[in-house]
ROKESE-87313 format. One record per atom (N, C-alpha, C, O): residue in three letters; residue number from 0; atom name; x, y, z. Coordinates in steps of 0.1 Angstrom, whole numbers, always signed. Atoms other than C-alpha are relative to their C-alpha. Example, Ala and Ser with C-alpha at 12.3 -4.5 7.8 and 13.67 -1.06 7.14 Angstrom:
// ROKESE-87313
+------+------+------+-------+-------+-------+
| resn | resi | name |    xx |    yy |    zz |
+------+------+------+-------+-------+-------+
|  Ala |    0 |    N |    +9 |   -12 |    +0 |
|  Ala |    0 |   CA |  +123 |   -45 |   +78 |
|  Ala |    0 |    C |    +9 |   +12 |    +0 |
|  Ala |    0 |    O |   +19 |   +12 |    +7 |
|  Ser |    1 |    N |    -9 |   -11 |    +0 |
|  Ser |    1 |   CA |  +137 |   -11 |   +71 |
|  Ser |    1 |    C |    -8 |   +11 |    +8 |
|  Ser |    1 |    O |    -3 |   +22 |    +9 |
+------+------+------+-------+-------+-------+
This chain:
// ROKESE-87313
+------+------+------+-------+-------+-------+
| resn | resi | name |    xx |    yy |    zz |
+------+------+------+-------+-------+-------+
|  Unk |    0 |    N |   +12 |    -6 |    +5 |
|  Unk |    0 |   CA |  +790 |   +28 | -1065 |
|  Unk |    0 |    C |    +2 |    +3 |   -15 |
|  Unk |    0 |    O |    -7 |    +0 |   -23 |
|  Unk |    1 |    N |    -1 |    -3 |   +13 |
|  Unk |    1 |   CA |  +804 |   +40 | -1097 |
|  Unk |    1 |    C |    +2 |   -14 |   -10 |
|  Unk |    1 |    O |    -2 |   -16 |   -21 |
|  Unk |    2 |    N |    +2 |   +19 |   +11 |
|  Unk |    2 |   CA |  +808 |    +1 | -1111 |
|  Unk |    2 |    C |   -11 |    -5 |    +3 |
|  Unk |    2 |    O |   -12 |   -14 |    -5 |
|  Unk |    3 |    N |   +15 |    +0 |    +0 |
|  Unk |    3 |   CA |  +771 |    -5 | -1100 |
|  Unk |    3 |    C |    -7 |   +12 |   -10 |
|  Unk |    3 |    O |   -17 |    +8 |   -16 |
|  Unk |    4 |    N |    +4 |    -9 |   +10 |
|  Unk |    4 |   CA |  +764 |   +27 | -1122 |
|  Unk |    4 |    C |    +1 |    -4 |   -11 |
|  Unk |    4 |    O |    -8 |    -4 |   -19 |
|  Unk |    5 |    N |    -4 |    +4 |   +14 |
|  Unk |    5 |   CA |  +780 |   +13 | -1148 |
|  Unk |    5 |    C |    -7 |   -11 |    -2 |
|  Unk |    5 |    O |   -18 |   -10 |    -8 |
|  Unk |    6 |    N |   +16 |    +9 |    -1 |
|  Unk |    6 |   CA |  +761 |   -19 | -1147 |
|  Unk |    6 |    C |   -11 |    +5 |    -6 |
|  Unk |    6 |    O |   -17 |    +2 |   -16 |
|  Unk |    7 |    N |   +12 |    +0 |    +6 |
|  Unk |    7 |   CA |  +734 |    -5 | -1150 |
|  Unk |    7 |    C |    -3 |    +9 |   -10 |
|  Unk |    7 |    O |   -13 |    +9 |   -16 |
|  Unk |    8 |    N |    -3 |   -11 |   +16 |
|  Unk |    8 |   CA |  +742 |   +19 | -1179 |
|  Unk |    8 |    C |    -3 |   -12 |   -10 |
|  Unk |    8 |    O |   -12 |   -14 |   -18 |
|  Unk |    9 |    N |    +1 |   +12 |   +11 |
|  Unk |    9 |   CA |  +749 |   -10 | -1198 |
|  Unk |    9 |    C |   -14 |    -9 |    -3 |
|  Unk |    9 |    O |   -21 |   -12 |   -13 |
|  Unk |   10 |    N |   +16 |    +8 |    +1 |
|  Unk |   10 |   CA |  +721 |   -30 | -1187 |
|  Unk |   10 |    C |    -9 |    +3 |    -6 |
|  Unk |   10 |    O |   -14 |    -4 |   -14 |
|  Unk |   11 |    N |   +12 |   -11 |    +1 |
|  Unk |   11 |   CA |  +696 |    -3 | -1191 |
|  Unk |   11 |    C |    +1 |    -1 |   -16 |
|  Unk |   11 |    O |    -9 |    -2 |   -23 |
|  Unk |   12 |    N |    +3 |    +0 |   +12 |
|  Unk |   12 |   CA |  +709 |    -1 | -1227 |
|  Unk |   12 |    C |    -3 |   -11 |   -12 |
|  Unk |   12 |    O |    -6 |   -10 |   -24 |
|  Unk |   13 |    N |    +0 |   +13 |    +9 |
|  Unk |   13 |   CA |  +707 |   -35 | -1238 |
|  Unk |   13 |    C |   -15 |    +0 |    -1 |
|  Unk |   13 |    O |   -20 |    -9 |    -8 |
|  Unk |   14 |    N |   +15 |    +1 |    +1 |
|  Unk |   14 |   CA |  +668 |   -28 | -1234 |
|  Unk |   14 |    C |    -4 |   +13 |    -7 |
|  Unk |   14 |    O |   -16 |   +14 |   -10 |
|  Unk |   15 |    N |    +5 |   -12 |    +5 |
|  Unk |   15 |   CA |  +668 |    +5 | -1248 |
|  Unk |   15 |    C |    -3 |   +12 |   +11 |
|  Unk |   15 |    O |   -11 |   +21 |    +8 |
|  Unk |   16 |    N |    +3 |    -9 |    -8 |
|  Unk |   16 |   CA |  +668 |   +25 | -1216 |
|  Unk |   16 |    C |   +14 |    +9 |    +3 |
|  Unk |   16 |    O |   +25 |    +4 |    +3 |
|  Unk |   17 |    N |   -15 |   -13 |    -6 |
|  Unk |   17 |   CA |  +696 |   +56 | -1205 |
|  Unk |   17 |    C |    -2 |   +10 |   +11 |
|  Unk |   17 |    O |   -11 |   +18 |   +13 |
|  Unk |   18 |    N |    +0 |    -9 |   -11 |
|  Unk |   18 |   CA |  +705 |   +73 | -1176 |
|  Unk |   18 |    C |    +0 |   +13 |    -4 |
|  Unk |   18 |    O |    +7 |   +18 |   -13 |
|  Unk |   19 |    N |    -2 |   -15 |    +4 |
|  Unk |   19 |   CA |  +696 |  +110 | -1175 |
|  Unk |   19 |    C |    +9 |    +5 |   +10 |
|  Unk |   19 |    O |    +4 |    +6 |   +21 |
|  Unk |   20 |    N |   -11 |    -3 |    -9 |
|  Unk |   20 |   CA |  +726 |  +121 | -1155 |
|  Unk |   20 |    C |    -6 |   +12 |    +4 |
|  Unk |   20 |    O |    -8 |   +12 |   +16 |
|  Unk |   21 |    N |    +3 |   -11 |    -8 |
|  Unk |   21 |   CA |  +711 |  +157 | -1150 |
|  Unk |   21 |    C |   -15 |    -2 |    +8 |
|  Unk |   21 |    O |   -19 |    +5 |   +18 |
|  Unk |   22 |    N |   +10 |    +6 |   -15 |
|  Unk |   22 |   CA |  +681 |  +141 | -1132 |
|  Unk |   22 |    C |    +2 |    -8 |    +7 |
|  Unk |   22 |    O |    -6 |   -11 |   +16 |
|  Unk |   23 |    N |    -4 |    +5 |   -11 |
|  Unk |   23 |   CA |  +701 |  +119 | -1115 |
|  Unk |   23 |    C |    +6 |    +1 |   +12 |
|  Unk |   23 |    O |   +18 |    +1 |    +9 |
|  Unk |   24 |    N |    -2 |    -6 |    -8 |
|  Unk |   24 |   CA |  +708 |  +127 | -1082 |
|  Unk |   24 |    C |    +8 |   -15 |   +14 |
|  Unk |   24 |    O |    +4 |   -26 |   +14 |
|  Unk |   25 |    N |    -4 |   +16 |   -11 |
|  Unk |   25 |   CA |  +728 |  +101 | -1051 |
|  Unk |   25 |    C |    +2 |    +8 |   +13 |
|  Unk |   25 |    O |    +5 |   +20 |   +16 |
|  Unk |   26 |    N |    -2 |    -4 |   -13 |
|  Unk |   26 |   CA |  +730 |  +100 | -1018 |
|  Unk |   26 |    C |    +5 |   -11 |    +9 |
|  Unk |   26 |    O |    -2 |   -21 |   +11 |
|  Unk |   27 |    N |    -2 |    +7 |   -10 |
|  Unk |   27 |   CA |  +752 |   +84 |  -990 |
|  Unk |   27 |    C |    -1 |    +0 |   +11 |
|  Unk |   27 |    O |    +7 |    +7 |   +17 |
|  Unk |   28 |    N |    +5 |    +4 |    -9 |
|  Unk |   28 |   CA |  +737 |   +73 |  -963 |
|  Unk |   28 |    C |    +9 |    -8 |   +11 |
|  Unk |   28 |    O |   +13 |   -19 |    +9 |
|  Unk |   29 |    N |    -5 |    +9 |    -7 |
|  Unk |   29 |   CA |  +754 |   +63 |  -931 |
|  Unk |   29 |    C |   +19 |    +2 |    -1 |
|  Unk |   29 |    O |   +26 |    -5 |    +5 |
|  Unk |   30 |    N |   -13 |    +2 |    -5 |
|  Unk |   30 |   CA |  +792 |   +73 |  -936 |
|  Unk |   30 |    C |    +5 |   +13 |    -4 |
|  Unk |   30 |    O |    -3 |   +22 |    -7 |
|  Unk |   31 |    N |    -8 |   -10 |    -2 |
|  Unk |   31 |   CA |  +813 |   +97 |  -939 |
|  Unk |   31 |    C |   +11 |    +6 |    -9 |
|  Unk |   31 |    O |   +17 |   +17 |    -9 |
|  Unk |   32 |    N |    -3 |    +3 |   +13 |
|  Unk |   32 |   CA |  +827 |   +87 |  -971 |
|  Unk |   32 |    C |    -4 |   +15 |   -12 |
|  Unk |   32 |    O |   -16 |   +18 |   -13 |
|  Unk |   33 |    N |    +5 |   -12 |   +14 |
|  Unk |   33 |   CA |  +826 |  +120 | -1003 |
|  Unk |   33 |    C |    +1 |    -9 |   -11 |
|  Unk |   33 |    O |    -3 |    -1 |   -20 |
|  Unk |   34 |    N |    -2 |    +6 |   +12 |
|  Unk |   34 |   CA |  +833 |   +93 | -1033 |
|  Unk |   34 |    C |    -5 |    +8 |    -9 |
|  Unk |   34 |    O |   -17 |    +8 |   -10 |
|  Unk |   35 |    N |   +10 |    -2 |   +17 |
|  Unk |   35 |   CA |  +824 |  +110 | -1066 |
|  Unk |   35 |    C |    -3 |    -6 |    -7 |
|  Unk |   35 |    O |    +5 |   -14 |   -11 |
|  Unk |   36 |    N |    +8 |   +10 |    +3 |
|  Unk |   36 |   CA |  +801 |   +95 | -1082 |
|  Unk |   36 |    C |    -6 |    +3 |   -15 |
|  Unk |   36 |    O |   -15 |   +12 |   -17 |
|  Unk |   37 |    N |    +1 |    -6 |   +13 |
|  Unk |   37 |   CA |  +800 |   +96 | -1119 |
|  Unk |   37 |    C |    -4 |   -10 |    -9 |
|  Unk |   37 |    O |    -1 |   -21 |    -7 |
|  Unk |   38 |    N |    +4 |   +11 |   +12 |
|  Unk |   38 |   CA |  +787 |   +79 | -1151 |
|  Unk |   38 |    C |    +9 |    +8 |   -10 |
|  Unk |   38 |    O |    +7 |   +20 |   -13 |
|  Unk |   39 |    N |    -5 |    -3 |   +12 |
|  Unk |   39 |   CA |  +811 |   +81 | -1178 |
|  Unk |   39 |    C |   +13 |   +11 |    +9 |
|  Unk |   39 |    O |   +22 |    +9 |   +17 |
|  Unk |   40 |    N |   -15 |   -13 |    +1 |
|  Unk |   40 |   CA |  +832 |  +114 | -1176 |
|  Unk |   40 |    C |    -8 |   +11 |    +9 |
|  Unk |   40 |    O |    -5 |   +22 |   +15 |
|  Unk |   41 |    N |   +13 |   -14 |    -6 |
|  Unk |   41 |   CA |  +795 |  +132 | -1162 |
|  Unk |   41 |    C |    +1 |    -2 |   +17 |
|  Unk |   41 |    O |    +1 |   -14 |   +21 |
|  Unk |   42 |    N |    +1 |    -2 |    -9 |
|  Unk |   42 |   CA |  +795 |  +141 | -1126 |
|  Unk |   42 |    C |   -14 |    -4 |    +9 |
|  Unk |   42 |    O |   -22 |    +5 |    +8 |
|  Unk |   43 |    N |   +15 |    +0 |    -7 |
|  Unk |   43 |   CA |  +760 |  +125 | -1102 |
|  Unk |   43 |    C |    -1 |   +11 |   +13 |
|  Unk |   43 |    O |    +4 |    +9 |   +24 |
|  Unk |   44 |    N |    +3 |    -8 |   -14 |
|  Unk |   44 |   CA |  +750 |  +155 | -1077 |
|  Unk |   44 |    C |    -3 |    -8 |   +12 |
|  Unk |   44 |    O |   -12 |   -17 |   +13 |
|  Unk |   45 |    N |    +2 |   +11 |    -9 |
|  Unk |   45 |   CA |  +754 |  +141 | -1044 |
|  Unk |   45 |    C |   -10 |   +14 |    +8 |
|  Unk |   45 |    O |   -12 |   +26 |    +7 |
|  Unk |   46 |    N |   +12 |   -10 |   -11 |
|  Unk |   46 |   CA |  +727 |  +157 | -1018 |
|  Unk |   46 |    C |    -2 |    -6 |   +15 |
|  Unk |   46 |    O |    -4 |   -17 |   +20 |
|  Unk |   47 |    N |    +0 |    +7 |   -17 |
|  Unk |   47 |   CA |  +725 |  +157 |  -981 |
|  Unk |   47 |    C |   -12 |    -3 |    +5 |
|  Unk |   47 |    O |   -10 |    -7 |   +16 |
|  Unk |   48 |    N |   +11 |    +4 |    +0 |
|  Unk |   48 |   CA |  +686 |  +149 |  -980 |
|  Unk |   48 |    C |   -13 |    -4 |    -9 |
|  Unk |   48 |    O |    -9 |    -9 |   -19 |
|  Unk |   49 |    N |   +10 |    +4 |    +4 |
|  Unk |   49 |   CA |  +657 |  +142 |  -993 |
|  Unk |   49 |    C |   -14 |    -6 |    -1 |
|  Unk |   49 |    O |   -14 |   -15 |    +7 |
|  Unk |   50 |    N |   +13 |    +6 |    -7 |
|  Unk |   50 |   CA |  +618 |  +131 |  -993 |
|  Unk |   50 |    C |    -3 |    -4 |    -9 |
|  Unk |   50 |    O |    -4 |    +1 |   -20 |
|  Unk |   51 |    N |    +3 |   +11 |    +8 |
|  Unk |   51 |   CA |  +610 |   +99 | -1005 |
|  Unk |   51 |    C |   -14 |    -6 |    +9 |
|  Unk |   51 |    O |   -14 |    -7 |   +21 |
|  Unk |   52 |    N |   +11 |    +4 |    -6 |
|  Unk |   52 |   CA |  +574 |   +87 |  -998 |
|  Unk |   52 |    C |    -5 |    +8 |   +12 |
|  Unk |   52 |    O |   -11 |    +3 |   +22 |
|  Unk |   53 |    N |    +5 |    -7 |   -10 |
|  Unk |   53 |   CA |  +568 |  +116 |  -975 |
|  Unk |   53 |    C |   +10 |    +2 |   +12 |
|  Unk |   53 |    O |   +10 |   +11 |   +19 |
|  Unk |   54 |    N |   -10 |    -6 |   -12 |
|  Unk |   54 |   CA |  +598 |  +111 |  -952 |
|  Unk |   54 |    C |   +10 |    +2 |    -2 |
|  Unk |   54 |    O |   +14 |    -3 |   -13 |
|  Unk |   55 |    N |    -9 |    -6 |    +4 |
|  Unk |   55 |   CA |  +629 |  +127 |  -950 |
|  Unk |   55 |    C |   +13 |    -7 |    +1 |
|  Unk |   55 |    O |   +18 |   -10 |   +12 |
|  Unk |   56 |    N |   -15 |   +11 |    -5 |
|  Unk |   56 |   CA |  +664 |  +105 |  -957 |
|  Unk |   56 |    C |    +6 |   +16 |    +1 |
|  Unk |   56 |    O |    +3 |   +27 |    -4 |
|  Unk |   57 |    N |   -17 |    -8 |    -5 |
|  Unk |   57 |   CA |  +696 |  +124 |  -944 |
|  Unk |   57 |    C |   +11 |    -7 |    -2 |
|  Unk |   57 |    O |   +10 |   -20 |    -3 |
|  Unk |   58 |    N |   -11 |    +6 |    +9 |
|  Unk |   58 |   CA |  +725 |  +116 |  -957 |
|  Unk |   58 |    C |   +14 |    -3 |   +16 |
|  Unk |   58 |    O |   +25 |    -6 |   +15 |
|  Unk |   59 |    N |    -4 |    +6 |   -12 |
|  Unk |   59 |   CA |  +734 |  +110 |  -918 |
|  Unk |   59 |    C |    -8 |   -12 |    +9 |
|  Unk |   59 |    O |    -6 |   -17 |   +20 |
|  Unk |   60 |    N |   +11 |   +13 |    -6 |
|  Unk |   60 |   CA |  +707 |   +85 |  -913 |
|  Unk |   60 |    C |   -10 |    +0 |   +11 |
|  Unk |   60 |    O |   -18 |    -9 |   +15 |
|  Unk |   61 |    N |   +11 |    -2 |   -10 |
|  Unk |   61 |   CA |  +691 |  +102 |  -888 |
|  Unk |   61 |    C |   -14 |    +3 |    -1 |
|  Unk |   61 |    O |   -17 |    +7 |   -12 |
|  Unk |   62 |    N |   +13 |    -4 |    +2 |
|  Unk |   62 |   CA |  +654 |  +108 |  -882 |
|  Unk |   62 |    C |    -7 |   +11 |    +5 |
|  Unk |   62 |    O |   -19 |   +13 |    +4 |
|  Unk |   63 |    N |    +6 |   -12 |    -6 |
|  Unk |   63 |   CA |  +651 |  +142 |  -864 |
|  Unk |   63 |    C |    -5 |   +12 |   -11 |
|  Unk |   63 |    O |   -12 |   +21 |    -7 |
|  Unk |   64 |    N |    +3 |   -13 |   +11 |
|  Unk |   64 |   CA |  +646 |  +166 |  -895 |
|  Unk |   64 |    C |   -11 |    -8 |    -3 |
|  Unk |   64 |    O |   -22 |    -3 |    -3 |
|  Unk |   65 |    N |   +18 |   +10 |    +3 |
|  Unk |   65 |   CA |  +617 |  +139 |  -904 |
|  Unk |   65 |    C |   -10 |    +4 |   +10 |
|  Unk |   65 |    O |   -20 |    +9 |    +7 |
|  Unk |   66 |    N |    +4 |    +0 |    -8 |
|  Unk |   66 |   CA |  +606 |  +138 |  -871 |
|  Unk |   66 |    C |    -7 |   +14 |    +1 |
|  Unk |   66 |    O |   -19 |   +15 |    +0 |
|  Unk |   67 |    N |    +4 |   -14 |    +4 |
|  Unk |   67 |   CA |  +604 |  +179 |  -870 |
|  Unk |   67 |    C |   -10 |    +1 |    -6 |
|  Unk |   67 |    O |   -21 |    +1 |    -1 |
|  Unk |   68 |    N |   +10 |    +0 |   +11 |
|  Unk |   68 |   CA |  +587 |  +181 |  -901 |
|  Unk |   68 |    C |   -12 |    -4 |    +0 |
|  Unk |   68 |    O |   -20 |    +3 |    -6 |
|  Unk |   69 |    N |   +12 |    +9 |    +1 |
|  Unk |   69 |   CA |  +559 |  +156 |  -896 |
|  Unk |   69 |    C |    -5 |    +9 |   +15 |
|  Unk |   69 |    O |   -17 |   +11 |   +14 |
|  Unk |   70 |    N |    +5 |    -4 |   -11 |
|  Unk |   70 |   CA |  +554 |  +174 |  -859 |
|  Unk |   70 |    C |    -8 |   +14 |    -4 |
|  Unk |   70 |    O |   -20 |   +17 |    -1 |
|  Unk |   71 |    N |    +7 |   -11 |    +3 |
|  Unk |   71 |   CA |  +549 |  +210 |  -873 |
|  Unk |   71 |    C |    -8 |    +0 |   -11 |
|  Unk |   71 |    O |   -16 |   +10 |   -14 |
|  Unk |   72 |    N |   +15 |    +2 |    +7 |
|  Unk |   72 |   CA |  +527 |  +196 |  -899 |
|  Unk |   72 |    C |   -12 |    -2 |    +7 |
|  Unk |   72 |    O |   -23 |    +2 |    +5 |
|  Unk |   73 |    N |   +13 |    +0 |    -8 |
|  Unk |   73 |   CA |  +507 |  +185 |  -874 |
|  Unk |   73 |    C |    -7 |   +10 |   +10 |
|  Unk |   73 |    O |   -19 |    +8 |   +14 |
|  Unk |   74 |    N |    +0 |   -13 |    -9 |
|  Unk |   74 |   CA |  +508 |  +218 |  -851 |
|  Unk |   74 |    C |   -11 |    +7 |   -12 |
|  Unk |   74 |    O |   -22 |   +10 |    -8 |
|  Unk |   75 |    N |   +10 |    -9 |    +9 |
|  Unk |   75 |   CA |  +490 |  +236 |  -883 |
|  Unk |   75 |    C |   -12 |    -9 |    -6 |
|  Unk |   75 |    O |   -19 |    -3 |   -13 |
|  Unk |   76 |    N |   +10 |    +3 |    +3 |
|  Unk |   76 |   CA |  +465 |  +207 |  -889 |
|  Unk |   76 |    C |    -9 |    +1 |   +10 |
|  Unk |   76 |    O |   -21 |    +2 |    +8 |
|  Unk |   77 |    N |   +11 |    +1 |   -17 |
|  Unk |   77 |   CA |  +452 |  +208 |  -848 |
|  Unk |   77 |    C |    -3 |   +15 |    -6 |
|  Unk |   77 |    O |   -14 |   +19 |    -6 |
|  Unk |   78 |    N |    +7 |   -15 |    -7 |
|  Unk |   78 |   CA |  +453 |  +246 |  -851 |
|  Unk |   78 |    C |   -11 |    +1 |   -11 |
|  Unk |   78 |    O |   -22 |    +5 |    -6 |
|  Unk |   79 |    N |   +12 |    +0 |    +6 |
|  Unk |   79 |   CA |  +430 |  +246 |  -883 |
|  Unk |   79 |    C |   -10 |    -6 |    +0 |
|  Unk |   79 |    O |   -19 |    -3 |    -8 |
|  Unk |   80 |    N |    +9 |   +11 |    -1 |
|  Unk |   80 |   CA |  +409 |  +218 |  -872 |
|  Unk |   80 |    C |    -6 |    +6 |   +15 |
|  Unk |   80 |    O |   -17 |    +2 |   +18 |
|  Unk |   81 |    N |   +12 |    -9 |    -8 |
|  Unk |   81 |   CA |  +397 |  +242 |  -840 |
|  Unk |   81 |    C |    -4 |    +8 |    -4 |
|  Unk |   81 |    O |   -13 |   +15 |    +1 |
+------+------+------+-------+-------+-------+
């Protein structure tokens, strides 16, 4: 991950683009793996979820905290819709 970062550091600058490390944020999905995950010498906050297009990734790959979520939204759209 960190030599894919770098990649794209470089890339990004040959066009005039830079990573903002304090809005960058990563997340692994699916293992069990802590790698730290750094550009340069800077630290990327790793995070155990997240909501991307409305649903929720876990950094276990599961879908029950999604699942959840989308259910008790719908519990408060039925009860305001009687």
């Amino acid at each position: 991950m960190n030599e894919l970062l770098q990649v794209l550091r470089v890339q990004g600058a040959r066009i005039g683009l830079k990573i903002n490390v304090k809005k960058t944020k990563s997340i692994r999905v699916g293992t069990s793996e802590d790698e730290k995950v750094t550009l340069g010498n800077e630290k990327i906050d790793q995070m155990e979820s997240f909501t991307y297009l409305r649903s929720i990734i876990s950094k276990d790959s599961g879908s029950s905290e999604d699942i959840k979520t989308r259910i008790a939204k719908l519990k408060v759209f039925f009860h305001s819709y009687k």
